[in-house]
Backbone bond lengths (Angstrom), bond angles and torsions (degrees), N, CA, C in turn:
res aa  C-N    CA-C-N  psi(-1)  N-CA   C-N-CA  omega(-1)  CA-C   N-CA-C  phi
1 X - - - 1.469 - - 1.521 112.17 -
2 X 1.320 101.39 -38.62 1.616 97.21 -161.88 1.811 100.78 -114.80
3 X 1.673 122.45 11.50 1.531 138.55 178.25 1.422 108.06 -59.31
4 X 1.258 111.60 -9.22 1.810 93.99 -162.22 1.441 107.25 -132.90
5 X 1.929 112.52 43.41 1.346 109.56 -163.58 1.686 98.45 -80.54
6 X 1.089 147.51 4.19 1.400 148.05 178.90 1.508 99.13 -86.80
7 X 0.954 116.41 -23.32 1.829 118.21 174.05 1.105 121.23 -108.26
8 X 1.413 130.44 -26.96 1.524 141.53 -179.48 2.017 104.39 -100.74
9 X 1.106 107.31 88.02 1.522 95.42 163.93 1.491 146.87 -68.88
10 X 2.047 89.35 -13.46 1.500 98.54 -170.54 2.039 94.12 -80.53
11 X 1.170 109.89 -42.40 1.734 117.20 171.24 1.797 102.07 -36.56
12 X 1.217 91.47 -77.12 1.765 104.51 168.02 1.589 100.96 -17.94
13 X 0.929 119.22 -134.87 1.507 140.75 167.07 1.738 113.81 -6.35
14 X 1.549 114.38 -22.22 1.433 115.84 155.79 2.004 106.58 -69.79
15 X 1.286 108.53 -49.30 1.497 106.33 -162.96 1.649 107.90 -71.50
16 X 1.522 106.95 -26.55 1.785 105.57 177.38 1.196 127.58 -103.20
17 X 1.605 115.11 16.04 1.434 130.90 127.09 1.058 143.19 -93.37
18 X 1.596 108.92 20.59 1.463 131.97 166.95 1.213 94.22 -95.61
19 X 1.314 107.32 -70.79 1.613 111.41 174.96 1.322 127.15 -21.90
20 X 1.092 107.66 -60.08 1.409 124.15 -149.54 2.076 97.06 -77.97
21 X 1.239 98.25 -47.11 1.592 124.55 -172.40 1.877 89.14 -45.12
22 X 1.816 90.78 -62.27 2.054 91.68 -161.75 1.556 103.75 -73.44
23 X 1.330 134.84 -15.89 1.337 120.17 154.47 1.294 129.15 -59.98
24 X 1.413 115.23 -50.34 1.428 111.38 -168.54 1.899 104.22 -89.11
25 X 0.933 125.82 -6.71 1.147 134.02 -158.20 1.390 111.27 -124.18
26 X 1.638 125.41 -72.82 0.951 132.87 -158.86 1.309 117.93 153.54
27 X 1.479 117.35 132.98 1.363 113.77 -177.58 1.302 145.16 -78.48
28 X 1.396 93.69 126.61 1.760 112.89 -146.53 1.262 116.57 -132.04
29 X 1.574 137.48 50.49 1.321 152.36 -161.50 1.365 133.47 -101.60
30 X 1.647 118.78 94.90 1.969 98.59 -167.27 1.167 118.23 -82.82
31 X 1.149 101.78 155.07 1.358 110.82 -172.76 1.289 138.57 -15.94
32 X 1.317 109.89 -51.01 1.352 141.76 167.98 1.638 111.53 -28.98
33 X 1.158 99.07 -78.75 1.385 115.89 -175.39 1.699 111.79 -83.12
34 X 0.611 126.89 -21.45 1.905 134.59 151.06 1.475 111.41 -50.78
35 X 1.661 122.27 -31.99 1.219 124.84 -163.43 2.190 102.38 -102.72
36 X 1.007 80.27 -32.56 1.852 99.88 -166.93 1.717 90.36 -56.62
37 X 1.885 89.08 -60.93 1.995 98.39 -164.63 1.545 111.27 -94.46
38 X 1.549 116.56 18.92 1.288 93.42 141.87 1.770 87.65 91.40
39 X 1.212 140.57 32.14 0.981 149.54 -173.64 1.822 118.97 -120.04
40 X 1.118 92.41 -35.64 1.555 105.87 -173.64 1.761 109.07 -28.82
41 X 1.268 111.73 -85.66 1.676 122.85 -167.19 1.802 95.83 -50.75
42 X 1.230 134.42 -60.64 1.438 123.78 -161.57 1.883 99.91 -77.78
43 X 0.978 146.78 7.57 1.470 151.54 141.17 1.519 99.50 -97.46
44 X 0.642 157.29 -41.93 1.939 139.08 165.06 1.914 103.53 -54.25
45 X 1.653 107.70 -45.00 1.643 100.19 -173.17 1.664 95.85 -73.71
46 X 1.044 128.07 -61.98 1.948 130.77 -175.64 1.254 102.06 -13.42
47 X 1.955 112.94 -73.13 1.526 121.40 -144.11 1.607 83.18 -78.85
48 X 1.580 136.34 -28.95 1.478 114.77 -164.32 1.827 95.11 -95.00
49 X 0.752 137.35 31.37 1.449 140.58 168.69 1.546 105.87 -122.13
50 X 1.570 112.12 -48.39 1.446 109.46 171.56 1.559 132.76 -63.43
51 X 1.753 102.36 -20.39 1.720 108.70 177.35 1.629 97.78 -90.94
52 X 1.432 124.74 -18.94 1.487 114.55 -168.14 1.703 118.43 -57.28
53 X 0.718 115.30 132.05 1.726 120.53 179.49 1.789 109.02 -50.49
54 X 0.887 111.29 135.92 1.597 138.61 -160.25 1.599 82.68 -45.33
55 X 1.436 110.15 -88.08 1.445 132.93 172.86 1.812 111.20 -7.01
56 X 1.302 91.99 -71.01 1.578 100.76 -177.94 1.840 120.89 -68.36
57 X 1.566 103.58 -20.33 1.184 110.08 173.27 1.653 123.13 -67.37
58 X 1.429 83.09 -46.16 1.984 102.51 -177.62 1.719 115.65 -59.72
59 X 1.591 102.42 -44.86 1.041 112.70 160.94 1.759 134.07 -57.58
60 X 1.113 110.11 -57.09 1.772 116.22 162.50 1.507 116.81 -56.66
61 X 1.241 105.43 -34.38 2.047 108.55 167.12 1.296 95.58 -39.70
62 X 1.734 105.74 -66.62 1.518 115.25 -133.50 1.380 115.38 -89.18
63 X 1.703 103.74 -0.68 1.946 123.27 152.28 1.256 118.26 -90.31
64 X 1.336 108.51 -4.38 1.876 124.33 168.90 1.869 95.56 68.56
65 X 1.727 111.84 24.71 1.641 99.21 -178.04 1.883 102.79 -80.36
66 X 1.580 109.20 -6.53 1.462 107.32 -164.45 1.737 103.81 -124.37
67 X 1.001 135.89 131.13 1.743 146.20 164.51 1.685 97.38 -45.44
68 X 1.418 107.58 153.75 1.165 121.56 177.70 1.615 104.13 -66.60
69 X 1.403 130.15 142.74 1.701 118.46 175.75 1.611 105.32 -75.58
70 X 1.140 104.36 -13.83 1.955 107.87 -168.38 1.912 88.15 -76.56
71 X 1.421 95.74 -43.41 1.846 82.99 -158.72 1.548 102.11 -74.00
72 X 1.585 121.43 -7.30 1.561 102.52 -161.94 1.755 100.44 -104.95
73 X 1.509 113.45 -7.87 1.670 143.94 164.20 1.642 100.99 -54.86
74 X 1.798 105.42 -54.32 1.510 93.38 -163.12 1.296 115.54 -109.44
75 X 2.169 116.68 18.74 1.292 128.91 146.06 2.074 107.42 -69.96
76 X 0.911 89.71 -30.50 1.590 91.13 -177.78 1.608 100.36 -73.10
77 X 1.132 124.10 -48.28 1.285 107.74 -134.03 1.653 85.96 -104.71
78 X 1.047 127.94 -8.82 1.360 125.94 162.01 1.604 121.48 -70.79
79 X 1.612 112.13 -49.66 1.557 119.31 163.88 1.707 114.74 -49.80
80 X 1.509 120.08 -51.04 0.957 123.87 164.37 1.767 118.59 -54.24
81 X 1.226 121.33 -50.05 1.565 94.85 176.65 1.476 101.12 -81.70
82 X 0.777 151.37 -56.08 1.384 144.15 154.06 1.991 109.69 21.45
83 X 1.023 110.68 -84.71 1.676 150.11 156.28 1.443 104.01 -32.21
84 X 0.998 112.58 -58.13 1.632 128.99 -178.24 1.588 120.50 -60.63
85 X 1.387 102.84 -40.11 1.646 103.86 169.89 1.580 131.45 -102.18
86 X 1.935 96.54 -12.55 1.160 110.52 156.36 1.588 120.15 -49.75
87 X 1.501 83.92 -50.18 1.859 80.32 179.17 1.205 121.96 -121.08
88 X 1.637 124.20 45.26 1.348 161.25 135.83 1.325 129.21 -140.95
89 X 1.880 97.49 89.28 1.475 91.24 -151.96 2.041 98.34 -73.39
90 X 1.369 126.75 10.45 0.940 145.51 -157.12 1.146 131.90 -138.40
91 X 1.525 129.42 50.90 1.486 143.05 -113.67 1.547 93.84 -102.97
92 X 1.310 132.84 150.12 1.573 120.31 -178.47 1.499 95.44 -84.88
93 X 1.813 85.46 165.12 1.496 102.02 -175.92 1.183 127.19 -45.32
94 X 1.335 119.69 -41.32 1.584 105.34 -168.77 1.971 107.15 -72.84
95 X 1.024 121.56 -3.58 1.170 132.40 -166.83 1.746 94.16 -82.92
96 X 1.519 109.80 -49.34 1.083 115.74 -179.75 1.437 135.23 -66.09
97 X 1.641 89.14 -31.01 1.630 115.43 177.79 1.666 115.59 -48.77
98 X 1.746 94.04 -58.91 1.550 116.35 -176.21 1.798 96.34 -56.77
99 X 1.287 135.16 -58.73 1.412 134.07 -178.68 1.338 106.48 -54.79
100 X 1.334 117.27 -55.85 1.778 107.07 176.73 1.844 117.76 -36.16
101 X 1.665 98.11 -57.47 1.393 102.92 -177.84 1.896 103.82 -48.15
102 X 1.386 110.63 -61.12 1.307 97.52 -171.67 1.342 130.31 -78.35
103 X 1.648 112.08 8.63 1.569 111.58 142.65 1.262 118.60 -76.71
104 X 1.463 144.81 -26.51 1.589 151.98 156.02 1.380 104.32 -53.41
105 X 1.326 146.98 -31.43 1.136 132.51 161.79 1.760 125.17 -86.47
106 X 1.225 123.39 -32.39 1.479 113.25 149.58 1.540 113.16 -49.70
107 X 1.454 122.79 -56.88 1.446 108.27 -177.54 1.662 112.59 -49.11
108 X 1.074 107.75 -44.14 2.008 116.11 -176.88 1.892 86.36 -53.12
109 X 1.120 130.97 -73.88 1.475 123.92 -163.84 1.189 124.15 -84.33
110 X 1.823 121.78 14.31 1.171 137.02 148.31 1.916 112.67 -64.12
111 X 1.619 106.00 -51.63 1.292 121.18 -125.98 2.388 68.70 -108.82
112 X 1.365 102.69 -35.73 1.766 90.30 178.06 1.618 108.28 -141.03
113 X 1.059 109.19 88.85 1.574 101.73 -169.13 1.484 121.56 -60.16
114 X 1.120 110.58 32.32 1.806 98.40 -177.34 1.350 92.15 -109.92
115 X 1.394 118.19 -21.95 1.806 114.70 -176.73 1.507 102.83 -56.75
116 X 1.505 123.12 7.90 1.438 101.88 168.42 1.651 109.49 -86.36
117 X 1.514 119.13 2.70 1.566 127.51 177.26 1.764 90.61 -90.51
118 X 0.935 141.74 28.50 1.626 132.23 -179.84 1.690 104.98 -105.94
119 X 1.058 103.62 91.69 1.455 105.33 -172.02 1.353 135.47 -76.71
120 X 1.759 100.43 -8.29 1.515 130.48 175.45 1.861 115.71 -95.02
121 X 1.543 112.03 -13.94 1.171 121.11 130.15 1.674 149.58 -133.62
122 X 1.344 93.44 26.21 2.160 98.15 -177.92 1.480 70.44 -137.55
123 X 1.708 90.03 121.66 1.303 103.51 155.08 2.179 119.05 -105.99
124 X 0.963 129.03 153.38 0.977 132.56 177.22 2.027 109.35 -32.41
125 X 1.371 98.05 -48.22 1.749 94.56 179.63 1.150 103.21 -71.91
126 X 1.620 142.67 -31.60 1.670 121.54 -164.24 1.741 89.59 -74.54
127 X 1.274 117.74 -24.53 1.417 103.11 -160.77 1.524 104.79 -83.56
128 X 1.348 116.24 -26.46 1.482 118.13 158.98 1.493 132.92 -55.96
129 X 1.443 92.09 -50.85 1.811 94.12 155.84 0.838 141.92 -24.78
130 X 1.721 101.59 -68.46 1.649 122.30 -168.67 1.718 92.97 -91.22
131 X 0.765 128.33 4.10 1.708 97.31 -175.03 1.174 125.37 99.01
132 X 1.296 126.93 12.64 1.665 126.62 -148.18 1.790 90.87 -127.75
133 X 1.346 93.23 136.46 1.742 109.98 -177.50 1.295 105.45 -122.42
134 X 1.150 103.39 107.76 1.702 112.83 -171.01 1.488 102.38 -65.11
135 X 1.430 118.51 -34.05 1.609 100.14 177.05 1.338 137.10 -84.64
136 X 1.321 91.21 1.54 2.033 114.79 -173.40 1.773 78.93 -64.69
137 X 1.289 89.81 167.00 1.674 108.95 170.67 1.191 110.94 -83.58
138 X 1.808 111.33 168.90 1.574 86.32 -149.15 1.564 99.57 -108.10
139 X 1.316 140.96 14.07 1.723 142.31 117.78 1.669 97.51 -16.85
140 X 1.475 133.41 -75.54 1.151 140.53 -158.57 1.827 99.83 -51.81
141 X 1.731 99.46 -61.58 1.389 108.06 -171.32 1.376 114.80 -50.26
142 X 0.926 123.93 -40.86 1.972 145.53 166.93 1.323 89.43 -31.97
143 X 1.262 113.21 -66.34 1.520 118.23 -138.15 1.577 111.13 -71.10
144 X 1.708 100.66 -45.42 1.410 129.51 177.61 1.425 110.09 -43.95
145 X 1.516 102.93 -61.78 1.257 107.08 -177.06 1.791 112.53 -74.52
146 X 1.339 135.58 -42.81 1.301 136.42 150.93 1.709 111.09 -12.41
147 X 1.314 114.20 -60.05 1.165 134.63 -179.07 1.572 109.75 -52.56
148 X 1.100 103.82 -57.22 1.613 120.31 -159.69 1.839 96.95 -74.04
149 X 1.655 116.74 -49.39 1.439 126.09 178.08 1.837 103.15 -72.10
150 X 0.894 129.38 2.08 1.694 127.19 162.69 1.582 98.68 -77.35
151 X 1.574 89.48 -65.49 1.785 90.00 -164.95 1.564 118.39 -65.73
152 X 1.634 110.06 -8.92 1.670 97.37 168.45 1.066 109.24 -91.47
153 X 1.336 120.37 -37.07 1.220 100.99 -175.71 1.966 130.01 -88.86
154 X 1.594 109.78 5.25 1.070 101.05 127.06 1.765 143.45 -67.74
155 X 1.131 137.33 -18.18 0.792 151.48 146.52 1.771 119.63 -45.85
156 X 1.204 110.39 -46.50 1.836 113.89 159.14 1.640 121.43 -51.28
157 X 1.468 97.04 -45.18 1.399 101.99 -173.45 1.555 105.05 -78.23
158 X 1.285 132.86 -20.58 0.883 104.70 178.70 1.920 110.78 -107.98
159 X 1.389 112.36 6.11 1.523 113.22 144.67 1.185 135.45 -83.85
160 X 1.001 110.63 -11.11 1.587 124.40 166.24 1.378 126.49 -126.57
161 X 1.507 129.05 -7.58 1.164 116.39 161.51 1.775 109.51 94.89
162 X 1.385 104.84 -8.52 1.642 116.59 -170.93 1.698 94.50 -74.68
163 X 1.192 102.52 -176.71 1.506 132.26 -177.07 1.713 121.93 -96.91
164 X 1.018 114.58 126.38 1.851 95.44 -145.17 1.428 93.28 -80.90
165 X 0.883 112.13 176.88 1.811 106.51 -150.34 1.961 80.97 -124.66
166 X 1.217 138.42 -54.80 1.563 145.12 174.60 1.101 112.01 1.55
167 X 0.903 116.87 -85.14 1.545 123.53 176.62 1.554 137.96 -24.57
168 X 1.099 90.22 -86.71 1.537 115.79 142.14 1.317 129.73 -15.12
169 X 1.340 108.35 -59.73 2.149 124.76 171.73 1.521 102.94 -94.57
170 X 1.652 114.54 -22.73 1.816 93.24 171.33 1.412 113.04 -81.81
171 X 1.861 114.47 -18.48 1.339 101.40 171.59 1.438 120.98 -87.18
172 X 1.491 118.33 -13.99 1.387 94.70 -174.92 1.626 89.78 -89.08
173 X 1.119 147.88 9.45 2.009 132.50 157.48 1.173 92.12 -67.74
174 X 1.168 128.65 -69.96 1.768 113.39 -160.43 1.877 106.69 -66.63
175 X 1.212 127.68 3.08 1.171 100.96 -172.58 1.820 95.69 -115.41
176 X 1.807 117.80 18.83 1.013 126.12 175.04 1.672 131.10 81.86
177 X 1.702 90.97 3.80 1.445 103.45 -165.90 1.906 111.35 -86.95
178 X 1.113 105.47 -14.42 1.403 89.04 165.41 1.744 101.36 -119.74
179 X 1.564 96.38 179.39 1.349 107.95 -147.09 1.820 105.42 -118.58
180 X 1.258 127.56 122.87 1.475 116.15 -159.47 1.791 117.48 -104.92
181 X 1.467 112.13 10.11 1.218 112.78 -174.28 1.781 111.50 -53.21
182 X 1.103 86.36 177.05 2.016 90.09 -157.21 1.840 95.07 -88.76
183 X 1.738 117.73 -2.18 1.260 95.87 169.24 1.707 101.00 -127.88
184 X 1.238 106.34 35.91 1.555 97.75 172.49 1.874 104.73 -153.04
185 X 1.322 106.83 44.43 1.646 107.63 -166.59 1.429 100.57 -80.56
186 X 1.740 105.16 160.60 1.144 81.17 -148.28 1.555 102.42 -112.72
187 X 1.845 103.78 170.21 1.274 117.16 -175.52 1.101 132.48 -101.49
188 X 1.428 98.01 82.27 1.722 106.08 -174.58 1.303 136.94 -66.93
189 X 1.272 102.51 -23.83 1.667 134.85 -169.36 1.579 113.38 -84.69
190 X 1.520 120.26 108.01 1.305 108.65 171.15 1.996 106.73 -90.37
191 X 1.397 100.26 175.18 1.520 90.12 162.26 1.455 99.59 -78.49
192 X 1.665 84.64 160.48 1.657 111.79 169.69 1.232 122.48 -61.10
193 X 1.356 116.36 128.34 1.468 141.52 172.05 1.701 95.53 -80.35
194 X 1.305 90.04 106.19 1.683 96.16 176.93 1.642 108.90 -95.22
195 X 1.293 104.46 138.78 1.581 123.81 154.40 1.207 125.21 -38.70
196 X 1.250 149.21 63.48 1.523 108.17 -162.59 1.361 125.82 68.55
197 X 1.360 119.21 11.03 1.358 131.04 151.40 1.773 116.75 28.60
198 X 1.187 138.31 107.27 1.165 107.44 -176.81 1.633 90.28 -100.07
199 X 1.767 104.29 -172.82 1.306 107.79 175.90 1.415 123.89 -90.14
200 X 1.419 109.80 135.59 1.363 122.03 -173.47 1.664 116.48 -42.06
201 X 0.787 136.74 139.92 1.385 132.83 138.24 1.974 82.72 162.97
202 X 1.948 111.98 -139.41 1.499 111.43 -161.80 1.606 101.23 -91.85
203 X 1.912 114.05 -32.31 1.308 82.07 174.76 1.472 161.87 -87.04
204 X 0.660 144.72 -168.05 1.701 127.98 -162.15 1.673 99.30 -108.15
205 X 1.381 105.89 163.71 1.029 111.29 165.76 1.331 117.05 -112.84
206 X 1.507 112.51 116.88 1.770 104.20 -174.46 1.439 116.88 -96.45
């Protein structure tokens, strides 16, 4: 059904406004295409872990009979952007916006690892996402997140065509040049220099 998206554009542009919709929005996937890409069981476990009653949830965690909802959230939501830029190698801005921010917060818990205790911006899922273990020590947390801000922001450069910024901000931390206090952390991250920019709003640019 869904084999011949290099020839079918209206398929195309149906599947990366599914996409696009359950990322920025909420997850929202028919059948169809849940079944094609391999999605089905980790969106059947999400929504039946996400309707389960608080009570009964905490409890089945803590007999290990149920997966964490954060880790089976950020198998989804990784396959999904994954999918998403495959077949928009050129994602509109606001898509980009939300990723910029959460490369500015790996750099903050690269450059000071306790900002993973900031509860007004690291929420428990970005830290599930990316890889980051708030209780590892915070050498580890550095690293995690180091790790995690390489691979997005390779991923920028090659949606936008910009200049990868990594390097550059991991060498000037180790060479002491920026400064990590909890009210001046620092801002490594410009917005994205878009390619060909498409226009903002849900649809995509293919």
């Amino acid at each position: 059904m869904y084999s011949d998206l290099e020839s079918d554009q209206r398929k195309r542009e149906e599947i990366i406004t599914v996409l696009y919709d359950s990322l920025m929005i909420g997850w929202d996937i028919p059948k169809g295409i849940r079944d094609y890409f391999g999605f089905t069981e980790d969106y059947r476990l999400f929504h039946q872990l996400e309707d389960m009653d608080d009570n009964e949830y905490k409890q089945k965690r803590q007999t290990g009979e149920i997966p964490d909802c954060l880790e089976v959230n950020a198998r989804l939501t990784h396959c999904a952007e994954e999918l998403l830029e495959k077949l928009c190698p050129h994602p509109p801005v606001d898509y980009l916006e939300k990723l910029n921010e959460e490369l500015e917060y790996l750099g903050w818990i690269a450059a000071s690892p306790d900002t993973v205790h900031d509860i007004i911006h690291i929420s428990p899922a970005f830290l599930v996402k990316y890889g980051i273990d708030k209780n590892a020590s915070a050498t580890e947390r550095s690293c995690q997140a180091e790790k995690a801000y390489r691979e997005l922001d390779a991923r920028f450069v090659k949606m936008t065509g910009r200049e990868p910024y990594a390097n550059e901000f991991f060498a000037s931390l180790r060479q002491g040049k920026e400064k990590t206090p909890e009210a001046k952390r620092p801002k490594q991250v410009h917005k994205p220099i878009l390619r060909n920019p498409p226009s903002k709003g849900r649809k995509m640019g293919l």
